[in-house]
N, C-alpha and C positions, 0 to 999 in steps of 0.2 A: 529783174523786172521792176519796173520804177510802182510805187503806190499810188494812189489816188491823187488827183492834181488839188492845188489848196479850194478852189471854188466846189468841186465835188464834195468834198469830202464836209465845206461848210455846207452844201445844199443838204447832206443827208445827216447831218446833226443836228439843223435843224427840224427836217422831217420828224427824226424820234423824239422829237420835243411834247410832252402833251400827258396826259392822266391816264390810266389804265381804261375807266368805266367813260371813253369818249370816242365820239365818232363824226367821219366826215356828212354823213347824214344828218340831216336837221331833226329830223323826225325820232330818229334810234337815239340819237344823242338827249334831246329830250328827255326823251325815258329813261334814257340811265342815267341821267340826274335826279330825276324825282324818284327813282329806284333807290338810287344810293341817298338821298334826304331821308325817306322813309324807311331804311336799316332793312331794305331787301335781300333777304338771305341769298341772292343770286348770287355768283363769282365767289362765296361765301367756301369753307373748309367745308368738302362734300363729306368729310364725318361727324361736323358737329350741329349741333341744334336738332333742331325737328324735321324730319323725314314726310317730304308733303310731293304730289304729284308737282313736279314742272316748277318746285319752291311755292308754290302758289299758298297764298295763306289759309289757316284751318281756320272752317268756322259750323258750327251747328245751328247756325239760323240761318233761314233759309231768305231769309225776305229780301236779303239784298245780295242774291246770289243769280248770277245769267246763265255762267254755264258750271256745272259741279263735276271733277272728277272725284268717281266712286269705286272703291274696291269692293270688290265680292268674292271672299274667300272660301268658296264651293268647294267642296270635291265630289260629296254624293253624289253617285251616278257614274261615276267616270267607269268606264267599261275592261281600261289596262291599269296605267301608271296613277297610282296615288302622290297629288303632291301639286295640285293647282291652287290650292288652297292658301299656299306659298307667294304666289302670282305676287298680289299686290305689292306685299311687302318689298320684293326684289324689283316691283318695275319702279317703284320710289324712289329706292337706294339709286339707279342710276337714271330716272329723269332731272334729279338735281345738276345734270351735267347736260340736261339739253333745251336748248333755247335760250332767252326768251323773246327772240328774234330768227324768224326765218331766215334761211342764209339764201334764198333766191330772191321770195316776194319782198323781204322786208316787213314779213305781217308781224305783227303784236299783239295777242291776242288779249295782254293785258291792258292794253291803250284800246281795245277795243269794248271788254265787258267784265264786269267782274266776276272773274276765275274762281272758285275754290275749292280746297279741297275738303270735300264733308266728310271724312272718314271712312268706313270700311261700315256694308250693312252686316248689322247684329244679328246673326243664327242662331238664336235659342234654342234651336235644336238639329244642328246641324248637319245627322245624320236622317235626318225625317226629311226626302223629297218633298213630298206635299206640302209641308209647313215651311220646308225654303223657299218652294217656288211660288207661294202665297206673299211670305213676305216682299219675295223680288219687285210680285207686280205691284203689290200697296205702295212700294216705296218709289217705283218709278212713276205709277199712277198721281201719287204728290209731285213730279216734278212735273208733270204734263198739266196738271190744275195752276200750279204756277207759272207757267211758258219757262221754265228750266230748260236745258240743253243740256242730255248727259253725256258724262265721255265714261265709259265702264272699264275695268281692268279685272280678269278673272283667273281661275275660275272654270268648272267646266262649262262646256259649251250648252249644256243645257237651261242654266242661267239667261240668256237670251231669249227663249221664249217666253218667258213674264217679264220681260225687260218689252218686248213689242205689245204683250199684251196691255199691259200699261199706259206706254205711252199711246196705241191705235184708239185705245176703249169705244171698239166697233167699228171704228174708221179706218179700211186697213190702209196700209202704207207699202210703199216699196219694200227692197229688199235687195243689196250688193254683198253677197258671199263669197269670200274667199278662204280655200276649204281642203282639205285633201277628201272628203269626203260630204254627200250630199245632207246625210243629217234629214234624212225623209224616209225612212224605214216602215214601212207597215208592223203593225202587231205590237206586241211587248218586246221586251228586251230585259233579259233576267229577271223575267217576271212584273214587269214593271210599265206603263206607258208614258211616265216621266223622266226619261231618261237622255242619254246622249247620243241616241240612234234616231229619235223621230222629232227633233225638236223644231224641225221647221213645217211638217207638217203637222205640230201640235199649234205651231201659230197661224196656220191657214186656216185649221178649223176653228180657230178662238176669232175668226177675219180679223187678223190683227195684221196680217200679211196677204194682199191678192198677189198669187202666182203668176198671173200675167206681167205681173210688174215686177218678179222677181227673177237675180240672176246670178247663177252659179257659176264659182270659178274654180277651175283647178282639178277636178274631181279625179282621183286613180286608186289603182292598188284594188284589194281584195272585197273591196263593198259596193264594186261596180255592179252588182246583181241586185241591190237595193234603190238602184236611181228612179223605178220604175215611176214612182209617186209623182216625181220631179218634174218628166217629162210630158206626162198626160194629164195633170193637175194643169197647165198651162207653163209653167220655170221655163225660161232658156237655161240651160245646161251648158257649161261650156267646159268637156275635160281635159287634162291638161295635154293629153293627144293633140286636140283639136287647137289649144293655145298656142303649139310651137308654129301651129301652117297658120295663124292668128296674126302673130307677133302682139305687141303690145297693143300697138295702134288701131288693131281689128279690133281687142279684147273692148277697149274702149269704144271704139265707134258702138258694139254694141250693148255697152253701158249706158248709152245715151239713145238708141233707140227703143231700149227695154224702159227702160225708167220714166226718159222722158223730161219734164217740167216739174212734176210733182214731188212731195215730200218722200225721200227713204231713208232708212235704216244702212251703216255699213256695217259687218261682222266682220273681222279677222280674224282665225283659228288661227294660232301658231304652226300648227300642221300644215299648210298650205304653203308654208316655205321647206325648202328643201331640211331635210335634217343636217347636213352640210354646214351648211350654213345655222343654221338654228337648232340646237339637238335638245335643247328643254321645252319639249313641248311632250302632252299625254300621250298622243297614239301618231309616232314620226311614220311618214310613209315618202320613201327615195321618190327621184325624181320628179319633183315640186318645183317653185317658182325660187329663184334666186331674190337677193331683198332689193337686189338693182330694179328687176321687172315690178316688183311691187310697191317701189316708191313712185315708181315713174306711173304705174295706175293710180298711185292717192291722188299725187299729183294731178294727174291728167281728168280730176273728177272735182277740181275747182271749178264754182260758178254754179254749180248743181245743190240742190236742201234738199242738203244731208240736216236730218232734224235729230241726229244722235251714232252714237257709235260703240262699238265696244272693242279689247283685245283679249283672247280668251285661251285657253286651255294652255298657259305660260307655268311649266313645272321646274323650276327652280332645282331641286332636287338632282337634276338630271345634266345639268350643266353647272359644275361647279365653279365655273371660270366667268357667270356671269352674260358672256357672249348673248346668249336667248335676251334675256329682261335688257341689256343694255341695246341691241336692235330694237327689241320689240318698246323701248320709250322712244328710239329715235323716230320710231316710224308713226308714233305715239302724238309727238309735238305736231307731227304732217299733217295728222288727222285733226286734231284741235284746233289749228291754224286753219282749215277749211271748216271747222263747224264755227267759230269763230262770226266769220267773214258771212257763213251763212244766216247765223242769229240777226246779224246787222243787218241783212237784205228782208231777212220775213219780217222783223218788229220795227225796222226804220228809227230807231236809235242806239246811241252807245252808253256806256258808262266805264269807266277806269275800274281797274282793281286797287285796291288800297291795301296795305303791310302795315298801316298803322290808323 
């Protein structure tokens, strides 16, 4: 069989002609030149240097910060698996390998606002609920004084209700859950009403969260007897029953009639994907959302102010192979790339992230 003819074979050597950090895009090409001027740790040896959300650079002042990825390394509360506390650190290690380039829209979140990453909040007393969940809202409550936009990585799920009470302070706000479970439990829970059984109806009654504007996804398994709050507080409920006669496209349509126009909250429990697929998560429940169905819902929730997000109960621990934290950053960059894009539509300007 003869080889390639001599004009072929010039046409595609000339093709691979060209620099690593370059592209037919005008726009993406840009950026990764001033990427690469600025000693951007991207494309960088994902074991050396400093370990930062999405490479994005560390900084502790806030003044010139748009949107902040923050670790909160919780476990207090968690009801099964100890080991969310883990979270952050393992979703770092593998968001150095994701982005910083949409591979659909083309979005940059770094051409659009400056990113950083402010650290992990300090638990001084890490096993004291009350004085975690205080500190959560102080510290979210400062990014809402400053029009921040957080992205959170956790952590138990209970961390999310002073992460809303925070940023509402009175004003409630939406609310897009996805969940294996509703997370609106009446009563105590090992004695306790800060925990990870009632945390969304602890943010309804902080009005940090109106119910009507709030909507549950995924919900199954053995705490179906707990949804009661959910449904007659106002929440659309949607369990994962009711998802497969849904399909995606339904789940959506009524993410946008529940919500609406207005400012929400999105949550991710790890548990809301199937353990299958994702097996480091604190309390796995079978027959959950595969990560196809729930790229294609972040996705499908472009266009909408989202004014913050979190990924939560990511237990390390439990998947030694990684798999959990490295889905859970890809799905990670998805959700950044849409609060992103949202920051720009509420404030009506941009700013660049800087590396140096």
């Amino acid at each position: 069989m003869a080889g390639f003819s001599k004009e072929k074979r010039e046409r595609l050597q000339a093709l691979a002609q060209g620099q690593f950090l370059q592209s037919s895009d005008p726009a993406v090409d840009a950026f990764l030149k001033r990427m690469d001027a600025e000693n951007a740790p991207v494309f960088a040896d994902v074991y050396a240097g400093e370990m930062t959300f999405f490479n994005a650079p560390r900084r502790s002042n806030l003044a010139d910060v748009d949107l902040a990825c923050i670790g909160i390394p919780f476990d207090a509360s968690a009801p099964v698996r100890a080991g969310t506390r883990l979270g952050p650190r393992s979703f770092r290690e593998w968001s150095k390998v994701r982005g910083p380039v949409h591979d659909v829209w083309k979005t940059i979140p770094f051409e659009l606002l400056s990113v950083a990453d402010v650290g992990d909040i300090a638990l001084d007393r890490p096993h004291d609920v009350p004085a975690s969940v205080e500190a959560i809202r102080t510290r979210f409550a400062e990014f809402r004084q400053r029009g921040i936009t957080p992205y959170s990585v956790g952590g138990v799920h209970t961390m999310t209700h002073p992460i809303l009470s925070g940023l509402a302070a009175g004003n409630p706000i939406g609310l897009v859950q996805i969940d294996a479970h509703a997370d609106t439990a009446r009563g105590t829970f090992q004695g306790d009403g800060l925990n990870d059984c009632r945390v969304f109806l602890n943010a309804v009654l902080d009005e940090a969260i109106d119910p009507e504007r709030c909507i549950q996804i995924g919900m199954r398994g053995s705490l179906s007897p707990y949804w009661d709050f959910s449904r007659e507080s106002g929440m659309r409920l949607i369990p994962m029953h009711e998802v497969y006669e849904l399909g995606v496209k339904g789940v959506l349509d009524e993410i946008r009639r529940v919500i609406g126009d207005g400012p929400f909250y999105f949550t991710l429990d790890t548990d809301g994907i199937d353990a299958t697929y994702l097996p480091g998560t604190q309390l796995p429940d079978p027959f959950g959302f595969t990560t196809r169905e729930v790229v294609q819902i972040i996705r499908g929730m472009r266009g909408m102010d989202m004014i913050g997000a979190d990924l939560v109960e990511l237990c390390p621990p439990y998947d030694p192979n990684g798999i959990s934290a490295n889905i859970g950053a890809a799905l990670g960059f998805e959700v950044v790339c849409l609060l992103a894009e949202a920051h720009v539509r509420r404030h009506g300007q941009r700013r660049k992230t800087h590396w140096t």
